[in-house]
C-alpha positions, 0 to 999 in steps of 0.5 A: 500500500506505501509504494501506491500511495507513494506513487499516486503522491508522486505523479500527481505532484509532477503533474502539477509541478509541470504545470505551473513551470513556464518552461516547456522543457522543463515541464516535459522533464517533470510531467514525464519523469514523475510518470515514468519514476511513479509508474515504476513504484506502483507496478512493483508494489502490484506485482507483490499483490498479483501473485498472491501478498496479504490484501492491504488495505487503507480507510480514513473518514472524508469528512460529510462526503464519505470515507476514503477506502481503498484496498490492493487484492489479486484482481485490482492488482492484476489491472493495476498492473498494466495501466502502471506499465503502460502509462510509465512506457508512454510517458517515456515516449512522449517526452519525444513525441510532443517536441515538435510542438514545445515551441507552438503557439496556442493551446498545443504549445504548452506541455505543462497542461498536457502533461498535468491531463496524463498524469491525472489520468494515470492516477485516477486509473489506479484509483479507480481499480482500489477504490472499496467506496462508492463515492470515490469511484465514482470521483475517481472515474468522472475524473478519469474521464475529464483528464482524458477529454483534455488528452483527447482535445490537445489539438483542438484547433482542428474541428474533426478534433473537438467532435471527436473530444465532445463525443467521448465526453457525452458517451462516457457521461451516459455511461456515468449516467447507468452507474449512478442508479447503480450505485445508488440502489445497492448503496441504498439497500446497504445503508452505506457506500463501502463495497464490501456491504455490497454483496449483503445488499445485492443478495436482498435485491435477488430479485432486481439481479439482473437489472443490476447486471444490465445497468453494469453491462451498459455503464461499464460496457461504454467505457469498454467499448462494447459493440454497439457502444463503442462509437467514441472510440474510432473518433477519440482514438485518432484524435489523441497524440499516440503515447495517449491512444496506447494509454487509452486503448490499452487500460483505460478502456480496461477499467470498464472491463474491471469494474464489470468483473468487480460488480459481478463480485457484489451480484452474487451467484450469476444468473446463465443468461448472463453468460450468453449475453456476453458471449453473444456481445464478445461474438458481435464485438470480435468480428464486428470490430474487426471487420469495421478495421478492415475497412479503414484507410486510416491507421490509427482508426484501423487500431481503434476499431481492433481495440473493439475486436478485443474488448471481444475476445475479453468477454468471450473468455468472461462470458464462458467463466460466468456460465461455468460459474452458473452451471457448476463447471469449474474447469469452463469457469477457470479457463474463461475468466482465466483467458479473458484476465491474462488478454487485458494484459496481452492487449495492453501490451501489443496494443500500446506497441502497435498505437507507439508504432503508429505514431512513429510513422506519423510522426515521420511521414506526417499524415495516418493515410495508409494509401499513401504511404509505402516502403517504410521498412527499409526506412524505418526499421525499428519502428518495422519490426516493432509494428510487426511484432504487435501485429503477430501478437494481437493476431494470436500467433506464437510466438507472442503473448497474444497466443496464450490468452486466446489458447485459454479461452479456446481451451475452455470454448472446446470444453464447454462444447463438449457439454450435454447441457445445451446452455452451455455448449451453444455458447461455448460453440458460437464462441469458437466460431466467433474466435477462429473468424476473429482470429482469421480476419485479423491477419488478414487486416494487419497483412494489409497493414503492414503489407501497404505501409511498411513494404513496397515503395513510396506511394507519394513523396510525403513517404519518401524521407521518413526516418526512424524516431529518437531513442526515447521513442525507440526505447519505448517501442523496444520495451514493449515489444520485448515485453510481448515475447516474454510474457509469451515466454513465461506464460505457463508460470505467469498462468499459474500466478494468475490463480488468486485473480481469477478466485477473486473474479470467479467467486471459486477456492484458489486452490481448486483455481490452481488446480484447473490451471495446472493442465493448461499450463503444462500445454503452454510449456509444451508449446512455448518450448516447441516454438522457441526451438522453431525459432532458433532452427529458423534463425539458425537456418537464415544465418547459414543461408546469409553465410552461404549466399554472401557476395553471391547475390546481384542486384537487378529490377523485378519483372515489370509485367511488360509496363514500359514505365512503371510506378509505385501507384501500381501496387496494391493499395489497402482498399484493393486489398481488403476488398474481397472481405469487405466485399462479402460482407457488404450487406453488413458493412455497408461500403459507399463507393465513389467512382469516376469512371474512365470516358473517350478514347484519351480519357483525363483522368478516373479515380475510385473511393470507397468509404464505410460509416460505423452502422451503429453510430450512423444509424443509431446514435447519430438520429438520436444525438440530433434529437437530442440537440434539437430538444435541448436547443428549445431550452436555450432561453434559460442560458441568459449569461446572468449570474444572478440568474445561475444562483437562482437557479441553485437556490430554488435546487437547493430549496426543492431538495431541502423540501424533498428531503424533509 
C-alpha cells in the first residue's frame, strides 16, 4: 500500500509541478519523469499483490462526503498492473513525441497542461481499480474521464478534433449516467457506500439481479467499448497524440472491463443468461470490430476499431467463466475468466506497441493515410519490426503473448462444447466460431497493414524521407515489444500466478483455481518450448543461408509485367486489398463507393473511393444525438449569461431538495 500511495503522491505532484513551470522543457522533464519514476513504484508494489501478498488495505473518514477506502487484492492488482506499465512506457515516449510542438503557439504549445491531463489520468486509473467506496469511484472515474477529454482535445484547433473530444465526453457521461442508479440502489439497500456491504445488499435485491447486471453491462460496457457502444472510440482514438491512444486503448478502456468483473463480485451467484449475453456481445464485438478495421484507410482508426475486436475476445473468455460459474463447471469457469484476465494484459501490451508504432510513422511521414504511404521498412526499421511484432501478437500467433490468452479461452470454448447441457455448449460453440473468424480476419487486416505501409515503395513523396524516431521513442517501442515475447515466454508460470485473480473474479477456492490451471499450463510449456526451438532452427537456418549466399547475390529490377514505365501507384493499395472481405460482407458493412469512371478514347483522368460509416453510430446514435440537440436547443432561453440568474437557479435546487428531503 506505501509504494501506491507513494506513487499516486508522486505523479500527481509532477503533474502539477509541470504545470505551473513556464518552461516547456522543463515541464516535459517533470510531467514525464514523475510518470515514468511513479509508474515504476506502483507496478512493483502490484506485482507483490498479483501473485498472491496479504490484501492491504487503507480507510480514513472524508469528512460529510464519505470515507476514503481503498484496498490492493489479486484482481485490482492484476489491472493495476498494466495501466502502471503502460502509462510509465508512454510517458517515456512522449517526452519525444510532443517536441515538435514545445515551441507552438496556442493551446498545443504548452506541455505543462498536457502533461498535468496524463498524469491525472494515470492516477485516477489506479484509483479507480482500489477504490472499496462508492463515492470515490465514482470521483475517481468522472475524473478519469475529464483528464482524458483534455488528452483527447490537445489539438483542438482542428474541428474533426473537438467532435471527436465532445463525443467521448457525452458517451462516457451516459455511461456515468447507468452507474449512478447503480450505485445508488445497492448503496441504498446497504445503508452505506463501502463495497464490501455490497454483496449483503445485492443478495436482498435477488430479485432486481439482473437489472443490476444490465445497468453494469451498459455503464461499464461504454467505457469498454462494447459493440454497439463503442462509437467514441474510432473518433477519440485518432484524435489523441499516440503515447495517449496506447494509454487509452490499452487500460483505460480496461477499467470498464474491471469494474464489470468487480460488480459481478457484489451480484452474487450469476444468473446463465448472463453468460450468453456476453458471449453473444464478445461474438458481435470480435468480428464486428474487426471487420469495421478492415475497412479503414486510416491507421490509427484501423487500431481503434481492433481495440473493439478485443474488448471481444475479453468477454468471450468472461462470458464462458460466468456460465461455468452458473452451471457448476469449474474447469469452463477457470479457463474463461482465466483467458479473458491474462488478454487485458496481452492487449495492453501489443496494443500500446502497435498505437507507439503508429505514431512513429506519423510522426515521420506526417499524415495516418495508409494509401499513401509505402516502403517504410527499409526506412524505418525499428519502428518495422516493432509494428510487426504487435501485429503477430494481437493476431494470436506464437510466438507472442497474444497466443496464450486466446489458447485459454479456446481451451475452455472446446470444453464447454463438449457439454450435454445445451446452455452451455451453444455458447461455448458460437464462441469458437466467433474466435477462429476473429482470429482469421485479423491477419488478414494487419497483412494489409503492414503489407501497404511498411513494404513496397513510396506511394507519394510525403513517404519518401521518413526516418526512424529518437531513442526515447525507440526505447519505448523496444520495451514493449520485448515485453510481448516474454510474457509469451513465461506464460505457463505467469498462468499459474494468475490463480488468486481469477478466485477473486470467479467467486471459486484458489486452490481448486490452481488446480484447473495446472493442465493448461503444462500445454503452454509444451508449446512455448516447441516454438522457441522453431525459432532458433529458423534463425539458425537464415544465418547459414546469409553465410552461404554472401557476395553471391546481384542486384537487378523485378519483372515489370511488360509496363514500359512503371510506378509505385501500381501496387496494391489497402482498399484493393481488403476488398474481397469487405466485399462479402457488404450487406453488413455497408461500403459507399465513389467512382469516376474512365470516358473517350484519351480519357483525363478516373479515380475510385470507397468509404464505410460505423452502422451503429450512423444509424443509431447519430438520429438520436440530433434529437437530442434539437430538444435541448428549445431550452436555450434559460442560458441568459446572468449570474444572478445561475444562483437562482441553485437556490430554488437547493430549496426543492431541502423540501424533498424533509
Amino acid at each position: 500500500m506505501t509504494s501506491l500511495l507513494v506513487s499516486l503522491g508522486v505523479v500527481c505532484s509532477g503533474g502539477m509541478a509541470a504545470a505551473i513551470v513556464r518552461r516547456p522543457r522543463a515541464a516535459t522533464v517533470l510531467g514525464a519523469g514523475s510518470a515514468m519514476l511513479g509508474s515504476v513504484l506502483g507496478a512493483l508494489g502490484a506485482a507483490r499483490a498479483v501473485i498472491g501478498a496479504p490484501v492491504e488495505a487503507l480507510e480514513f473518514s472524508w469528512g460529510d462526503f464519505g470515507r476514503i477506502s481503498i484496498a490492493i487484492d489479486p484482481l485490482s492488482a492484476f489491472f493495476l498492473l498494466p495501466i502502471f506499465v503502460l502509462s510509465g512506457v508512454a510517458a517515456l515516449y512522449g517526452a519525444e513525441y510532443l517536441k515538435p510542438r514545445d515551441g507552438a503557439s496556442g493551446a498545443n504549445g504548452s506541455p505543462g497542461l498536457h502533461w498535468l491531463s496524463f498524469n491525472l489520468l494515470c492516477a485516477s486509473m489506479a484509483l479507480v481499480v482500489v477504490a472499496r467506496d462508492a463515492v470515490l469511484f465514482l470521483v475517481a472515474w468522472e475524473s478519469m474521464a475529464l483528464a482524458s477529454f483534455f488528452l483527447v482535445t490537445r489539438e483542438n484547433d482542428r474541428r474533426a478534433v473537438r467532435d471527436a473530444g465532445w463525443l467521448y465526453l457525452a458517451a462516457t457521461h451516459v455511461g456515468t449516467a447507468f452507474l449512478f442508479p447503480l450505485f445508488l440502489i445497492l448503496s441504498h439497500e446497504a445503508h452505506t457506500t463501502d463495497f464490501s456491504a455490497f454483496p449483503a445488499a445485492a443478495a436482498a435485491l435477488q430479485g432486481s439481479s439482473g437489472v443490476l447486471f444490465l445497468l453494469a453491462l451498459v455503464g461499464f460496457g461504454t467505457k469498454a467499448g462494447i459493440l454497439p457502444l463503442h462509437i467514441w472510440l474510432p473518433e477519440a482514438h485518432p484524435a489523441a497524440p499516440s503515447h495517449v491512444s496506447a494509454v487509452m486503448s490499452g487500460v483505460m478502456i480496461k477499467t470498464g472491463i474491471y469494474g464489470l468483473v468487480r460488480m459481478l463480485t457484489f451480484l452474487g451467484p450469476p444468473q446463465e443468461w448472463w453468460g450468453w449475453a456476453l458471449v453473444a456481445l464478445g461474438c458481435a464485438s470480435g468480428v464486428g470490430g474487426v471487420l469495421f478495421a478492415l475497412a479503414q484507410h486510416d491507421l490509427k482508426r484501423l487500431l481503434a476499431y481492433h481495440s473493439v475486436e478485443n474488448i471481444g475476445i475479453i468477454l468471450l473468455g468472461i462470458g464462458l467463466g460466468i456460465l461455468g460459474v452458473a452451471t457448476h463447471v469449474p474447469a469452463l469457469a477457470v479457463l474463461g475468466f482465466a483467458g479473458g484476465l491474462l488478454h487485458v494484459v496481452n492487449h495492453a501490451l501489443f496494443k500500446g506497441l502497435l498505437f507507439l508504432g503508429a505514431g512513429s510513422v506519423l510522426h515521420a511521414v506526417g499524415s495516418g493515410e495508409i494509401d499513401r504511404m509505402g516502403g517504410l521498412l527499409k526506412r524505418m526499421p525499428w519502428t518495422g519490426v516493432a509494428f510487426l511484432v504487435g501485429a503477430v501478437a494481437i493476431c494470436g500467433l506464437p510466438p507472442l503473448n497474444g497466443f496464450a490468452s486466446e489458447f485459454l479461452v479456446y481451451a475452455g470454448a472446446f470444453g464447454g462444447a463438449g457439454s450435454p447441457t445445451n446452455a452451455v455448449s451453444i455458447p461455448a460453440l458460437a464462441a469458437l466460431v466467433g474466435l477462429a473468424l476473429i482470429g482469421g480476419l485479423a491477419a488478414a487486416c494487419f497483412a494489409k497493414a503492414f503489407g501497404v505501409v511498411f513494404l513496397g515503395e513510396p506511394r507519394e513523396e510525403l513517404a519518401s524521407h521518413p526516418h526512424d524516431p529518437g531513442l526515447p521513442m525507440r526505447l519505448s517501442m523496444a520495451l514493449l515489444a520485448g515485453a510481448c515475447a516474454l510474457v509469451a515466454l513465461l506464460a505457463p508460470w505467469i498462468v499459474q500466478a494468475m490463480a488468486p485473480a481469477v478466485s477473486d473474479a470467479s467467486g471459486l477456492d484458489a486452490d481448486l483455481v490452481a488446480g484447473q490451471l495446472a493442465a493448461p499450463s503444462r500445454w503452454l510449456g509444451l508449446i512455448v518450448g516447441a516454438v522457441a526451438a522453431l525459432v532458433a532452427l529458423v534463425l539458425a537456418l537464415i544465418a547459414w543461408r546469409a553465410r552461404l549466399l554472401a557476395g553471391r547475390i546481384a542486384t537487378t529490377g523485378t519483372w515489370d509485367c511488360g509496363y514500359a514505365r512503371p510506378t509505385a501507384r501500381m501496387q496494391y493499395t489497402a482498399s484493393s486489398f481488403a476488398q474481397p472481405i469487405t466485399a462479402f460482407f457488404g450487406p453488413f458493412l455497408r461500403t459507399r463507393a465513389h467512382a469516376v469512371r474512365t470516358a473517350g478514347y484519351f480519357p483525363p483522368g478516373a479515380s475510385h473511393a470507397t468509404e464505410t460509416p460505423d452502422v451503429a453510430s450512423e444509424r443509431v446514435f447519430a438520429p438520436i444525438l440530433f434529437a437530442t440537440k434539437q430538444a435541448l436547443a428549445r431550452l436555450h432561453w434559460m442560458q441568459q449569461g446572468g449570474v444572478h440568474l445561475y444562483v437562482l437557479y441553485l437556490a430554488v435546487t437547493l430549496l426543492v431538495l431541502l423540501v424533498w428531503k424533509l
